[in-house]
N, C-alpha and C positions, 0 to 999 in steps of 0.2 A: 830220935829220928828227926830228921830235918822235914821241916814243913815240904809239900808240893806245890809244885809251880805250875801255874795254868799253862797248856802246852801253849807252844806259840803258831798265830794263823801264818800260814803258807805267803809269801810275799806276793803281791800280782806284778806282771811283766807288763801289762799294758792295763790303759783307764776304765774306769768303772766303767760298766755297761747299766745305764737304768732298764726297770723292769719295762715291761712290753706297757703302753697306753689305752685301751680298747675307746675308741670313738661310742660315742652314746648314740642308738638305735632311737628311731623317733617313726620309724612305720619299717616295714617288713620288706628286706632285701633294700634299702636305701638308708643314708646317713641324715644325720639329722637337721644338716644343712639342705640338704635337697627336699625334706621331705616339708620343710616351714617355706620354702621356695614354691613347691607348690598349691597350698595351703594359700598364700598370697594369691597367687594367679587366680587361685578357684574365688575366693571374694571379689578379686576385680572384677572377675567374668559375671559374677552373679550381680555385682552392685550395677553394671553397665548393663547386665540384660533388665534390671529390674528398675533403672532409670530410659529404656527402651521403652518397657510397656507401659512406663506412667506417659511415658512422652504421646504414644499412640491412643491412650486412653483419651488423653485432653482432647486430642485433634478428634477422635469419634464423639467426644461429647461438643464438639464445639462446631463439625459440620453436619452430625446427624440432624439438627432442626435444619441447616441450611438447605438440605434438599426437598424440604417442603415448600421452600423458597417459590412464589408463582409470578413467571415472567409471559406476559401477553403483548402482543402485536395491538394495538387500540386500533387506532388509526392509522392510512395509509392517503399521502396524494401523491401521483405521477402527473406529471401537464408534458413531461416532454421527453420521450427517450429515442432520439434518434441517431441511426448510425450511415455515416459516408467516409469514404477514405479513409476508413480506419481510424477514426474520429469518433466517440461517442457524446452527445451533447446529450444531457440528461436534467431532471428537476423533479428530486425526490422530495419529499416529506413526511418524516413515520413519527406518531409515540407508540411508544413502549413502555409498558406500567410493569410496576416489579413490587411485588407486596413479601414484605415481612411478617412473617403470623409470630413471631418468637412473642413472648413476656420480658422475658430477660437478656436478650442479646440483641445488640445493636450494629452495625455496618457503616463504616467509615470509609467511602468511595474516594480514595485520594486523586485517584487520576482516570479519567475514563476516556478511551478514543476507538469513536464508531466508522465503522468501515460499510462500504457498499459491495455487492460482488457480485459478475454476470460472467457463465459461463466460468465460473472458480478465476475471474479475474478483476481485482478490486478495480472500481473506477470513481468511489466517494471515498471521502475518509474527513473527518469533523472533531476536535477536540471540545469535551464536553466540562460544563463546569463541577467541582467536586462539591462533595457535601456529605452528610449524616443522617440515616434513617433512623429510626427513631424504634422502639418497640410496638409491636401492630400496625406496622405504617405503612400506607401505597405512595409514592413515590412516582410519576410520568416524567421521563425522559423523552425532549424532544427534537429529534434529531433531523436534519436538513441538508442536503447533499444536492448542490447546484454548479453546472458549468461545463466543461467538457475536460476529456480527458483522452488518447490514444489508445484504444483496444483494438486490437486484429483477429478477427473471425474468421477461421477457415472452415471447410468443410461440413462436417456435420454440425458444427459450433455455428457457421454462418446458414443453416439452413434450419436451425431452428429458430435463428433470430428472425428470418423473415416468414415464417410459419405463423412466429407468435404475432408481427408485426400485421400478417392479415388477421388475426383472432384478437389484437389490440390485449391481449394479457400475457402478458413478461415475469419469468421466473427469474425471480431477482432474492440474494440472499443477503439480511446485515448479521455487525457481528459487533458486539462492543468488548473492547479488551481493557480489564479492570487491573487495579494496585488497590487490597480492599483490607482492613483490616478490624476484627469483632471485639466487640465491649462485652464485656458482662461484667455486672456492679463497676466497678474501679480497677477492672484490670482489662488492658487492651494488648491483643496479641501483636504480633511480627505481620508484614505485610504478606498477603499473597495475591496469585496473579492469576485467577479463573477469567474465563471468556463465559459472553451470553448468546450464543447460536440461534441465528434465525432463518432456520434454513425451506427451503421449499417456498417460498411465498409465492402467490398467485393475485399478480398486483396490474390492473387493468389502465389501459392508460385511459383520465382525462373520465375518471368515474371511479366509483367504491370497491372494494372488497370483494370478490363473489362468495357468497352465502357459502358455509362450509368447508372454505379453503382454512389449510394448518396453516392458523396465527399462534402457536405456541412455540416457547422459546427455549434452550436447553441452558442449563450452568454448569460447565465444565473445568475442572479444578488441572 
């Protein structure tokens, strides 16, 4: 008997077909390209929220002493505020004491310029010299606001000028606008640019203070 021949495979009429490829699963109902796409995103999101609250952190620790910061009105002189033709001639003189209670943080006053204001319209303005507080330090600032200047008083604005003019005491407000930036040990922050509000004052002309009037001052960031 003659040996068997392995039957023969059926010829194909057209090219291989490879088997089917299944993409690899890397989370549930998504490919695995998309699922390491988000995976990315979610680190971003969390490394910039968590370089967020460090950043907010600093800034609480760096002005939570500041608002213990005590700013006082010391001293005031007036010799001359008077108004014609819409002209105000004036001759201011105030310190302003500003104390540091910190231990470890210091204040870098780069640029300071004090402003006068009657009737919410400036008619002083004085660039003041810069300098560095020091830890636990008072500091007087003395500012000087002399000459005239063009303000227009109308109506209830001009009738309270001449109200205060017969009672010789003038609600006069200053204002110093800071570029200030803190020390602590060997590292000194970015500049920022808080104002010192001195608002309300009760400043008599050609005489003192009246006992009790608000000489305190705000620090607004």
């Amino acid at each position: 008997m003659g040996e068997k021949q392995a039957p023969l495979k059926e010829a194909s009429n057209g090219p291989a077909i490879p088997p089917p490829q299944h993409r690899r699963r890397c989370g549930r109902g998504s490919s695995c390209d998309c699922c390491c796409l988000l995976k990315f995103l979610l680190k971003v999101i969390f490394t910039v929220a968590v370089l967020i609250g460090l950043f907010i952190l600093i800034v609480w620790l760096i002005f939570r002493p500041i608002n213990r910061v005590k700013l006082h009105v010391t001293d005031v002189v007036l010799t001359q505020f008077n108004h014609t033709d819409n002209i105000l001639r004036f001759n201011l003189a105030a310190n302003i004491s500003i104390r540091n209670p910190n231990k470890k943080i210091g204040i870098y006053y780069d640029r300071i310029e004090a402003r006068a204001f009657y009737a919410d319209q400036r008619f002083g303005y004085q660039a003041l010299t810069p300098f560095y507080q020091g830890h636990k330090n008072t500091s007087v600032l003395n500012v000087v606001f002399k000459g005239q200047q063009p303000l227009t008083l109308q109506g209830e604005e001009l009738t309270q000028f001449n109200q205060e003019k017969t009672s010789g005491l003038y609600s006069i407000a200053l204002e110093l606008s800071l570029r200030i930036r803190f020390k602590l040990g060997k590292v000194r922050t970015v500049r920022f640019r808080p104002k010192i509000e001195c608002d309300d004052l009760k400043i008599p002309l050609n005489g003192s203070p009246v006992a009790g009037s608000n000489n305190k001052c705000k620090l607004k960031f």
